[in-house]
N, CA and C atoms as an extended XYZ file, in Angstrom:
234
Properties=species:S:1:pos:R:3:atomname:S:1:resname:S:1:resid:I:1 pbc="F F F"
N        38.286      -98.540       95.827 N   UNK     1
C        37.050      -99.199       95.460 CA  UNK     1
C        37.372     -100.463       94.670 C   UNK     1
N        36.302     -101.356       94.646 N   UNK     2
C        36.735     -102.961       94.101 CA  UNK     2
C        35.510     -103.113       93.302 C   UNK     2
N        35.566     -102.851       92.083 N   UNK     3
C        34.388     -103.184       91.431 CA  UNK     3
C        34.096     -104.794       90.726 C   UNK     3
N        32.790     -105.001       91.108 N   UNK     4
C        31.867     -106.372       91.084 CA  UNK     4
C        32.670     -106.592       89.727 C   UNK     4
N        32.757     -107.940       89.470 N   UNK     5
C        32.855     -108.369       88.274 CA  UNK     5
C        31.850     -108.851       87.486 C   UNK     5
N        31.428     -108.858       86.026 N   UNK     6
C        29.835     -109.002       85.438 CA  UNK     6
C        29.507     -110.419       85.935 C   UNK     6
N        30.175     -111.430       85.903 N   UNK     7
C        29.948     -112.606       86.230 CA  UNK     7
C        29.370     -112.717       88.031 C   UNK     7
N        29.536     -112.025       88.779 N   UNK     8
C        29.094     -111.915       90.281 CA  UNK     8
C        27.844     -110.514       90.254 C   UNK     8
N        27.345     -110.220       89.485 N   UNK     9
C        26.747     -109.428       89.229 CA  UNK     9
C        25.484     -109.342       89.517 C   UNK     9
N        24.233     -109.960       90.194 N   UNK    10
C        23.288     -110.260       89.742 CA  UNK    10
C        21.824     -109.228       89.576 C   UNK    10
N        22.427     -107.802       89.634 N   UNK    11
C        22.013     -106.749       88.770 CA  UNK    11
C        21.692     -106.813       87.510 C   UNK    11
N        22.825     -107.387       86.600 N   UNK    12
C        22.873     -107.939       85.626 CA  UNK    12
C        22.584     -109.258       85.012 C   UNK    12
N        21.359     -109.599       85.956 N   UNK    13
C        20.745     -110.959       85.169 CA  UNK    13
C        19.363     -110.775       85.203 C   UNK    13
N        18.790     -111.736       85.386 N   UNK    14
C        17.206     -111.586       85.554 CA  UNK    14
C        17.008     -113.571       85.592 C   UNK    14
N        15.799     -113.757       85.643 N   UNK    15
C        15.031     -114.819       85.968 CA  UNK    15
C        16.066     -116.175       87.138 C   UNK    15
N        16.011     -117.250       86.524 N   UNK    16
C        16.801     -118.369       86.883 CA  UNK    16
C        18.029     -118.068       87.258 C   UNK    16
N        19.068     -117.478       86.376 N   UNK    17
C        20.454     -117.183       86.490 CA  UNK    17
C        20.909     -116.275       87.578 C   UNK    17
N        19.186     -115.273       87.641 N   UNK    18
C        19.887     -113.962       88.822 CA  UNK    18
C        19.989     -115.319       90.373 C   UNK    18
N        18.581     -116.007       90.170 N   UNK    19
C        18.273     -116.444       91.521 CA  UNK    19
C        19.580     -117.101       91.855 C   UNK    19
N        19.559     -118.203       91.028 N   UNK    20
C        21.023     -119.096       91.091 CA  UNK    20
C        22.230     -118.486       91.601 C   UNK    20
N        22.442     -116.977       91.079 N   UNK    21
C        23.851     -116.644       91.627 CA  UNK    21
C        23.730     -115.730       92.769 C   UNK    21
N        22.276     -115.565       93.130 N   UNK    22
C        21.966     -114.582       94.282 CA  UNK    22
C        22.170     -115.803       95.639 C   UNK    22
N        21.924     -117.069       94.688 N   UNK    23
C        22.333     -117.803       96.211 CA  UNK    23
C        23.427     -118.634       96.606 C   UNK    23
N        24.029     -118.751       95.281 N   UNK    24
C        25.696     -119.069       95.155 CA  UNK    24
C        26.448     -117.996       96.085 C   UNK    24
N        25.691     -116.604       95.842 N   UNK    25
C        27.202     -115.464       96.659 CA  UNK    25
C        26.160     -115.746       98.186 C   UNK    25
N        24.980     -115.962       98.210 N   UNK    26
C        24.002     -115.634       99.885 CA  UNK    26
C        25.048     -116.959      100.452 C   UNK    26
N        25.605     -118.248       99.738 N   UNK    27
C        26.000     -118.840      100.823 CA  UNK    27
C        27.976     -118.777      101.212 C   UNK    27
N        28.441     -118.335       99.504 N   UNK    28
C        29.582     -117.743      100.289 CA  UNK    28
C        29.913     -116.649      100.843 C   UNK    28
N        28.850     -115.710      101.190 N   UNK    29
C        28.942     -114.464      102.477 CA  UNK    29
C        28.595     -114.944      103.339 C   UNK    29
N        27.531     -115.795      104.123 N   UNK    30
C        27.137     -116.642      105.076 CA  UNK    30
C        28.692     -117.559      105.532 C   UNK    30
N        29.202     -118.273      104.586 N   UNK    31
C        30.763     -118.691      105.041 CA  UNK    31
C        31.581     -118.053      105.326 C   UNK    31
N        31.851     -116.882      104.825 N   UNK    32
C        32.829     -115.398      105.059 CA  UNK    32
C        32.689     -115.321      106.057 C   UNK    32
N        30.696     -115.145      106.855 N   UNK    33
C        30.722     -114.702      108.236 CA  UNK    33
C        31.010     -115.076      109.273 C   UNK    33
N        30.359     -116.574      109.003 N   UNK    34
C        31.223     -117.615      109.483 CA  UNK    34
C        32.404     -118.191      110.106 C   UNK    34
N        33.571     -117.685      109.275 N   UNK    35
C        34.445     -117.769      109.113 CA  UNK    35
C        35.088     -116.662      110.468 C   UNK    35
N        34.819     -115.427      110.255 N   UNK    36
C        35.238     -114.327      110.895 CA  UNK    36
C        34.645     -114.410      112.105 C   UNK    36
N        33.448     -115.035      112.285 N   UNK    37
C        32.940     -114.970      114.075 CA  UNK    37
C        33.548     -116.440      114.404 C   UNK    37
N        34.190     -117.135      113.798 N   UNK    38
C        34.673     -118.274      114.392 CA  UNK    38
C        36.520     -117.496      114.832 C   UNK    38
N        37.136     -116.567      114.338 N   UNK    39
C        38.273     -116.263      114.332 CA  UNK    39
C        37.967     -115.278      115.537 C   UNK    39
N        37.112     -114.691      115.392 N   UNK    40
C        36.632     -113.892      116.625 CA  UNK    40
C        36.716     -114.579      117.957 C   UNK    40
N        35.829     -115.341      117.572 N   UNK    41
C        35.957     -116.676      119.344 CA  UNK    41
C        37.172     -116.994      119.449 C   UNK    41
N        37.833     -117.120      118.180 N   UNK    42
C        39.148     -118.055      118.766 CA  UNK    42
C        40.434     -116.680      119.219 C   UNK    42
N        40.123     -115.872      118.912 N   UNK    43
C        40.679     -114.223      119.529 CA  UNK    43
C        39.911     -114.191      121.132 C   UNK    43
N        38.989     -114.446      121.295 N   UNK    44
C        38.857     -114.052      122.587 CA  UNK    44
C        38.936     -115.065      123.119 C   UNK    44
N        38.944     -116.211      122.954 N   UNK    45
C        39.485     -117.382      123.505 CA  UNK    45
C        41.025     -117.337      124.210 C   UNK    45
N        41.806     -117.010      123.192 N   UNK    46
C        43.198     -116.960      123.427 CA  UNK    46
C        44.019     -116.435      122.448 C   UNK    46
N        44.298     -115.210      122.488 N   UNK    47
C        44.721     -114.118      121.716 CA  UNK    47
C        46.114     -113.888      122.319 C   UNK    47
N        47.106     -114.045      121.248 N   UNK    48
C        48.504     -114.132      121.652 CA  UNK    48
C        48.939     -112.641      122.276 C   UNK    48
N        48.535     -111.464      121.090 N   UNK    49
C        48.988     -110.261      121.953 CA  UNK    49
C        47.875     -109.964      122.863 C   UNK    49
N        47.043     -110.395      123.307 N   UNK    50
C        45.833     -110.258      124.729 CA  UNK    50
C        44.982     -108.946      124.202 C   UNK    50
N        45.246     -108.414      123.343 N   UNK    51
C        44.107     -107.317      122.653 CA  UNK    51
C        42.532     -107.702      122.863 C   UNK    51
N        42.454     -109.560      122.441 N   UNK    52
C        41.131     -109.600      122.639 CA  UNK    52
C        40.580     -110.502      123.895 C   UNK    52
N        41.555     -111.552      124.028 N   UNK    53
C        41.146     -112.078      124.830 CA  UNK    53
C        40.025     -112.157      125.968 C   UNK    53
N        39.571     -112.107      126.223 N   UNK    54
C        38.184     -112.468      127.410 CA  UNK    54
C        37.293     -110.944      127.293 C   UNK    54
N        37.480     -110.133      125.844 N   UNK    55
C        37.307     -108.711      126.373 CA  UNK    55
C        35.902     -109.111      124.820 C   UNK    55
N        35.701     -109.819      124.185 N   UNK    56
C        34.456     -109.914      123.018 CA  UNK    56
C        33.724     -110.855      123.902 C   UNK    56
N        32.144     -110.371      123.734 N   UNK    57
C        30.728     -110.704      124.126 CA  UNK    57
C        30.417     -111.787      122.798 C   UNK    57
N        30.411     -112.651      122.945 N   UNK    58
C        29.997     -113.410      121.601 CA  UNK    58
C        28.545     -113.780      121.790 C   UNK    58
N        28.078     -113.791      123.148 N   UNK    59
C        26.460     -113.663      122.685 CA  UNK    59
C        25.610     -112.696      122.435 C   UNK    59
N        26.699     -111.316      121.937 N   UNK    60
C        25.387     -110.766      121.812 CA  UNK    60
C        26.116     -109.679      120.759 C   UNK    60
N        26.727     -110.659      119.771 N   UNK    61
C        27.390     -110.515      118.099 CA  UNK    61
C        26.086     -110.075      117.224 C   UNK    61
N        25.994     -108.948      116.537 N   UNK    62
C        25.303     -108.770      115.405 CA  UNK    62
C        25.350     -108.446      114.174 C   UNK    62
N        24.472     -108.489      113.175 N   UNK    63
C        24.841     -108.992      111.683 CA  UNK    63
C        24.271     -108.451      110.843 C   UNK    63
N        24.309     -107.427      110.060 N   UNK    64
C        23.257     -106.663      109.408 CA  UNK    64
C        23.570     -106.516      107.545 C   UNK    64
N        23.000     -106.156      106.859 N   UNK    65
C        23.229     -106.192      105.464 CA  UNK    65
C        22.466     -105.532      104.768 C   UNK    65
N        22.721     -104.799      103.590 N   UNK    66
C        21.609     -104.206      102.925 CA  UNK    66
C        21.343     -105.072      101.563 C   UNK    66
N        19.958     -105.401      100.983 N   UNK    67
C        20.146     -106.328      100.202 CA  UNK    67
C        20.429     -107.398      100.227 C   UNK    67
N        21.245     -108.157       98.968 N   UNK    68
C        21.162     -109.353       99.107 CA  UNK    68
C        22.508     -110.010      101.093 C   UNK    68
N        22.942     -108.524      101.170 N   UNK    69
C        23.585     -108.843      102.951 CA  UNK    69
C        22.640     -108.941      103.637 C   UNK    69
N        21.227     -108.469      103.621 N   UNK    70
C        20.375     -108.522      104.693 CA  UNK    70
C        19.707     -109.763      104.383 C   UNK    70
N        19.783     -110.650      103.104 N   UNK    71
C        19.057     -111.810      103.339 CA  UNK    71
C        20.247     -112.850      103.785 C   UNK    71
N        21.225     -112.393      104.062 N   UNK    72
C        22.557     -113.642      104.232 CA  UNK    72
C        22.416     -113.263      105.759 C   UNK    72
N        22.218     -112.325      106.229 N   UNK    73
C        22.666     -112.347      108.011 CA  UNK    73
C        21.894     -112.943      108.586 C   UNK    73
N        20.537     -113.247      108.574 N   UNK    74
C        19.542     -114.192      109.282 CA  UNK    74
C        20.094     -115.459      109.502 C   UNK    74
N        20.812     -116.065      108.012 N   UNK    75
C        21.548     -117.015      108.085 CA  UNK    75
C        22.790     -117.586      108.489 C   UNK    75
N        23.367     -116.744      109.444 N   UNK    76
C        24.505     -116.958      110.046 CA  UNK    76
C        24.514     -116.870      111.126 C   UNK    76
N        23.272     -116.000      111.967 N   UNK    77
C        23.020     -116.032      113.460 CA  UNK    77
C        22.098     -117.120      113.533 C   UNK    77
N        22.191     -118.033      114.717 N   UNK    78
C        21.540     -118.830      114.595 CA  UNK    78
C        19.937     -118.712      115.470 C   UNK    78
């Protein structure tokens, strides 16, 4: 287990500060996802050991979250 640090916390805030850091982490999980469905394409694109190659559906990738993940996945499918 990897526990939150108080500073990424936003359990532990309230008003301005929660919103602020609820959307500081909504846009670096949105980049995370980002990140990983772009490595994905480039795996089924051309995947050196052929594990993925031509074998991932990228149109029909989905994205789900509970909380503040379910308000970041809207934002990464386009």
């Amino acid at each position: 287990m990897i526990a939150r640090t108080a500073e990424n916390n936003a359990d532990l805030l309230g008003g301005p500060e929660k919103e602020h850091l609820a959307e500081k982490l909504e846009q670096a999980w949105t980049a995370d996802m980002g990140f990983a469905l772009d490595q994905l394409e480039r795996l089924n694109a051309s995947d050196p050991s052929g594990r993925f190659e031509g074998r991932l559906d990228m149109r029909r990738v989905g994205v789900f979250g509970h909380s503040l993940g379910g308000a970041t996945a809207p934002a990464v499918l386009p």
